[in-house]
C-alpha positions in Angstrom: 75.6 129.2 124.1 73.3 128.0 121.4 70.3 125.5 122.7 72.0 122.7 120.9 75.1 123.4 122.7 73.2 123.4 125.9 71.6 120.6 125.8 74.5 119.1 124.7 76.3 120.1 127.7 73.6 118.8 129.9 74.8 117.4 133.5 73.0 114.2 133.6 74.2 113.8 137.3 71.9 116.7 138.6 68.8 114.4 137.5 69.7 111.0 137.3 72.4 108.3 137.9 71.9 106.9 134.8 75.3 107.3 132.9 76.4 107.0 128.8 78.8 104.1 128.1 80.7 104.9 124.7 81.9 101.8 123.3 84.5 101.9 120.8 86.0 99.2 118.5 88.5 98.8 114.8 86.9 98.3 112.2 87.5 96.1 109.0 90.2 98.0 107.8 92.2 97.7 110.9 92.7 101.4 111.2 89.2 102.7 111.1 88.2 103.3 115.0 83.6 102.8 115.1 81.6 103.7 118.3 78.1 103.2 119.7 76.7 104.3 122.9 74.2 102.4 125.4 72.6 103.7 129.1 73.9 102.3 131.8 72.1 102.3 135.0 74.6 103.0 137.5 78.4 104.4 137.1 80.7 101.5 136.2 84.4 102.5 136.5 85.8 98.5 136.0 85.7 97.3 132.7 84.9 93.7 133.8 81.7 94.9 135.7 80.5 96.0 131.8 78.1 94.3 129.9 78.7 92.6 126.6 77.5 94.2 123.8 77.4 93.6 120.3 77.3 95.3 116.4 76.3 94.3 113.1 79.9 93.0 111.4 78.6 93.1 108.3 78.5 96.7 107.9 82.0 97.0 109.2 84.0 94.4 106.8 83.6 91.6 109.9 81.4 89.2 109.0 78.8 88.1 106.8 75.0 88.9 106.6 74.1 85.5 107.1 76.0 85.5 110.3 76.4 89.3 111.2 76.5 89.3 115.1 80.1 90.5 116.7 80.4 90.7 120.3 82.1 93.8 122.0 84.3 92.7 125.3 85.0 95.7 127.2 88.6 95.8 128.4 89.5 99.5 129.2 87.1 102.4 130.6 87.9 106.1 130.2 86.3 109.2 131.4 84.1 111.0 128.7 85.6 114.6 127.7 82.5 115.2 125.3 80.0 114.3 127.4 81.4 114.6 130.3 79.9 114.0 134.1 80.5 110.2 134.9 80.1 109.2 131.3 82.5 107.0 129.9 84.3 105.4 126.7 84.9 102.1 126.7 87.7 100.5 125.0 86.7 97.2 123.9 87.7 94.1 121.4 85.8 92.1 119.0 84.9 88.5 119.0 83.0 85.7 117.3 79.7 84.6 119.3 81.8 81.9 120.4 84.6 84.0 122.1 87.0 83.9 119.1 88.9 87.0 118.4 87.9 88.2 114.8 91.1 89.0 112.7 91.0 92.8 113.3 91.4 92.2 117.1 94.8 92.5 117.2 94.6 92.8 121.1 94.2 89.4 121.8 97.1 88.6 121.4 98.8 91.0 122.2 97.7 90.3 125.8 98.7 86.7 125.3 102.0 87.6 125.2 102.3 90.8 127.7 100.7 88.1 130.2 103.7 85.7 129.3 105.3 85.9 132.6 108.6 86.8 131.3 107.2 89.9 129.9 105.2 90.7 133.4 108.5 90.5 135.6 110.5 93.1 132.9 107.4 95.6 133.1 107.8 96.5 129.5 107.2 100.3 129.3 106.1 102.0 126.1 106.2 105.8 125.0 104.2 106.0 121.5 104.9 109.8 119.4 102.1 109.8 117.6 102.3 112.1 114.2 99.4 113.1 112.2 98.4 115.6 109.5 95.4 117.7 109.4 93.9 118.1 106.4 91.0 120.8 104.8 87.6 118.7 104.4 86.6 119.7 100.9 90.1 119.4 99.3 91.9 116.6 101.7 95.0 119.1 101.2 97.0 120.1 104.6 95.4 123.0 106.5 97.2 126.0 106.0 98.6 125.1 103.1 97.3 127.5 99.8 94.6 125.7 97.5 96.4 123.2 95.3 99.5 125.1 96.0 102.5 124.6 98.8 103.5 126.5 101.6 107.4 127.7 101.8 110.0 124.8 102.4 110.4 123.4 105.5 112.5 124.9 108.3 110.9 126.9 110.2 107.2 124.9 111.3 109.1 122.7 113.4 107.7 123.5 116.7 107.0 126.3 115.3 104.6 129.5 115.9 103.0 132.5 114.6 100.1 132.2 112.1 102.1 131.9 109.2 103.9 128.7 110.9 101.4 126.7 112.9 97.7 125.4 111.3 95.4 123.5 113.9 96.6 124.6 117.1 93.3 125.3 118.4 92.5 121.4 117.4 95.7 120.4 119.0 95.3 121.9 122.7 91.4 121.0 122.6 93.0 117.5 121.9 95.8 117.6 124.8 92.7 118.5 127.6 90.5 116.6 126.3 93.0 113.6 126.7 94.5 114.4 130.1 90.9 114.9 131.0 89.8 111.3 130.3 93.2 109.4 132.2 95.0 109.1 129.5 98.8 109.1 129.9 99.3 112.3 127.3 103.0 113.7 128.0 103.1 116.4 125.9 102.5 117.6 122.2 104.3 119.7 119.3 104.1 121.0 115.8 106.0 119.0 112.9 108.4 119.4 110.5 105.7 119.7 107.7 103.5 122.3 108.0 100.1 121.0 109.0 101.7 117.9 110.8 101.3 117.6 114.3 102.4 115.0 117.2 101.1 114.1 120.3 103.0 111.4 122.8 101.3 108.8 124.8 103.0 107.3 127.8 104.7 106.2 129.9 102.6 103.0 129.5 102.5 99.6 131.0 101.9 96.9 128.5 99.0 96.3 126.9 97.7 99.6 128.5 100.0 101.3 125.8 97.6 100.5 122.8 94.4 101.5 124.7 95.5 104.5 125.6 97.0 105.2 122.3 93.4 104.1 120.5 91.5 106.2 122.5 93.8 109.0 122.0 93.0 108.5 118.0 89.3 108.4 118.9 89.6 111.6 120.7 91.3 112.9 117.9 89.0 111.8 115.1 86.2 113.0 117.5 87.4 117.0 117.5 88.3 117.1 114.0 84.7 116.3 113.2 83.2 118.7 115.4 85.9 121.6 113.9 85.5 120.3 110.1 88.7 119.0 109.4 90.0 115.4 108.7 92.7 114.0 110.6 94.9 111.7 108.4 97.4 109.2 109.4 99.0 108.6 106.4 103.1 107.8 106.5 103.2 110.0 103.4 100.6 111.8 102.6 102.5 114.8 100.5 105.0 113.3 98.2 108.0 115.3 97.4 110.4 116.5 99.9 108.3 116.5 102.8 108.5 114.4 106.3 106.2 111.5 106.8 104.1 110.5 109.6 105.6 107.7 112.1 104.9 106.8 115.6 108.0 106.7 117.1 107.8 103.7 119.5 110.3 104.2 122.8 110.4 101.4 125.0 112.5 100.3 128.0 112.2 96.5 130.5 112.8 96.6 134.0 116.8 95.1 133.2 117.0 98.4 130.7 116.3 100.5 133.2 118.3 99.3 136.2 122.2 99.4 136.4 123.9 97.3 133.7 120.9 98.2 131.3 122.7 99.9 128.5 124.6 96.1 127.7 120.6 94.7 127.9 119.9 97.5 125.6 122.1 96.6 122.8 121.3 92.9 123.3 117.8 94.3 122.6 118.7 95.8 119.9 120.4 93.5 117.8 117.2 91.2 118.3 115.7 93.5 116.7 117.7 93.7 113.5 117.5 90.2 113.3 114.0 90.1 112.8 113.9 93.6 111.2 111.6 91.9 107.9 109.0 91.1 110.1 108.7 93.8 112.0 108.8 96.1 108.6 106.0 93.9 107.7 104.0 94.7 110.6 105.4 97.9 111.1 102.2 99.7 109.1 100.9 100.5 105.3 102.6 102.5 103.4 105.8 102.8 104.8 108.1 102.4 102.0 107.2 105.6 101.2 108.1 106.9 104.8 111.2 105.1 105.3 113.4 105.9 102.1 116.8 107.5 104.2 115.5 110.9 103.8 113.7 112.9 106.0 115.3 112.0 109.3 114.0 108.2 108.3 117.0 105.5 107.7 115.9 102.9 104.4 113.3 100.5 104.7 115.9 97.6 103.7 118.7 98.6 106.1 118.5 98.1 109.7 120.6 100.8 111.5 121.3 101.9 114.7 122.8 104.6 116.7 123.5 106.9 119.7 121.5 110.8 119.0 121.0 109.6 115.3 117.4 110.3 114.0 118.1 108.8 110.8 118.6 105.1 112.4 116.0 102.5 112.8 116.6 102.2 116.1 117.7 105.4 118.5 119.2 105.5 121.8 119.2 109.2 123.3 122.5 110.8 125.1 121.5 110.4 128.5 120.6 106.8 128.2 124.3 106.3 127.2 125.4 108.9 129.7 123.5 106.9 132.5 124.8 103.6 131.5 120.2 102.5 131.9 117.3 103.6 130.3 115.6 103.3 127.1 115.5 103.4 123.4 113.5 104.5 120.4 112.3 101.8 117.4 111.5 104.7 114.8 110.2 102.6 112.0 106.6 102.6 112.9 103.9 104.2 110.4 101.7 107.0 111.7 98.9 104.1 110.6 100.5 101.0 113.0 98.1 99.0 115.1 100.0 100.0 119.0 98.7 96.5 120.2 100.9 94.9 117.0 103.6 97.3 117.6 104.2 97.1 121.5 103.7 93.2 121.7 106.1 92.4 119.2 108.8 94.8 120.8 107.9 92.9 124.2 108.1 89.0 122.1 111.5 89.4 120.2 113.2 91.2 122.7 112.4 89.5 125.8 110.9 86.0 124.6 112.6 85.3 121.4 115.5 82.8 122.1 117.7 83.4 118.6 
């Protein structure tokens, strides 16, 4: 181990109790995650027993010079895989001096409504496949792929292995520990139909928990790909031509879905749904006309369709939920790029608030 590494590595516990609080935020783009760090004097596991904190807005797209001050509210803690020991991220959100959310908090509300107490007595559950590409640093061209060239067609990197099938696996698996070491609900990973393209899945998730957990996940991510060189890209397109997109999946499932009776709840849900499909499209993520054109196990971006096994509908509901009569089912119009807290609390308003 180099002396960098090892004092990297250092256990801070064998000298102090003085811990490293990581607290991350969006940026002004909405899909940019930022971080700073701050000592804390003691461990602090509860995210309402952590300080305020704040960052200049200004040099984030957030506010103005004349008035750059944005306060952090932490709202979620998680253990630290990179640093380890009883270090810490911290989830927060972003508000005004005054308490107002800034427009990129998107959390907010999102609480608002998974506090609605309609939503808390269905226990809304969430199950987020998160796809993403990796891509070479210099070039921004998929890893493994030749140098302003393109791999064979797809077929066979679909879960695929062997070195001529799966690029970034050592990134991948850091990315799974380092996940399920800091609480988050990881449940499994897998290579993609385009080569380079990976997935990982969060949940199950409880409400609003969904979007922290899948945040922190992308921090995680963006973390390790900067430490091995490469950048992580969560682009619904990012290779045009015939090659898969990038989506995040969003399977979902109420208390009434999953008892007895739940498949009729189901389809009640589900034609909600298509009723408001617009808006949801609309919040559904940039650049996801180019995902969703009815190819590439996608259905098109103006049709809302739905159906039992079928991977290209809007809206899938697997064998054994049928078989069961209960269960859940899959929204798969989501962009790789969606904001979860956008995502999950809309599910949760149109299908269990919204009176048509």
């Amino acid at each position: 181990m180099s002396p960098l590494a090892d004092l990297m590595h250092l256990n801070l516990s064998d000298t102090t109790e003085k811990v490293i609080a990581e607290y991350i935020w969006i940026g002004g783009f909405g899909t940019d995650l930022r971080s700073k760090a701050r000592t804390l004097p003691v461990v602090v596991t509860d995210a309402s027993k952590l300080p305020k904190w704040n960052y200049d807005g200004s040099s984030t797209g957030q506010a103005t010079g004349e008035d750059s001050e944005v306060i952090l509210h932490p709202q979620a803690v998680f253990k630290d895989p990179f640093r380890r020991g009883n270090n810490i991220l911290v989830m927060c959100d972003a508000c005004t001096p005054a308490g107002e959310p800034i427009p990129t908090n998107k959390r907010y509300n999102a609480a608002k409504i998974f506090n609605q107490p309609d939503v808390v007595a269905e226990e809304p559950w969430y199950g987020i496949e998160q796809e993403y590409t990796l891509l070479q640093k210099e070039t921004k061209w998929p890893v493994g792929w030749p140098l302003g060239g393109y791999p064979g067609p797809q077929g066979p990197y679909y879960c695929g292995i062997g070195a001529d099938k799966a690029f970034g696996r050592d990134i991948v698996d850091s990315h799974y520990k380092a996940c399920l070491y800091a609480g988050i609900n990881i449940s499994g990973i897998n290579g993609e139909v385009m080569p380079g393209q990976w997935e990982f899945q969060v949940g199950p998730a409880k409400g609003i928990s969904a979007g922290d957990e899948l945040w922190v996940a992308r921090y995680i991510l963006e973390r390790i790909t900067e430490i091995a060189g490469v950048v992580v890209s969560f682009d619904p397109k990012p290779i045009q031509g015939d090659w898969n997109g990038a989506g995040a999946h969003t399977n979902y499932s109420t208390k009434s879905m999953r008892s007895d009776g739940g498949f009729e709840v189901i389809k009640k849900a589900i034609e909600k749904l298509g009723l408001k499909h617009k808006e949801h499209i609309a919040a559904y993520g940039e650049g996801n006309e180019l995902r969703l054109t009815g190819k590439h196990e996608t259905a098109d971006i103006n049709t809302f369709l739905w159906g039992v096994a079928n991977r290209g509908a809007s809206v899938r509901i697997g064998r054994e939920t049928e078989k069961a009569g209960k269960g859940y089912f899959e929204d798969r119009r989501p962009a790789s790029n969606m904001d979860p807290y956008i995502v999950t609390s809309m599910i949760a308003e149109t299908t269990i608030l919204w009176k048509p």
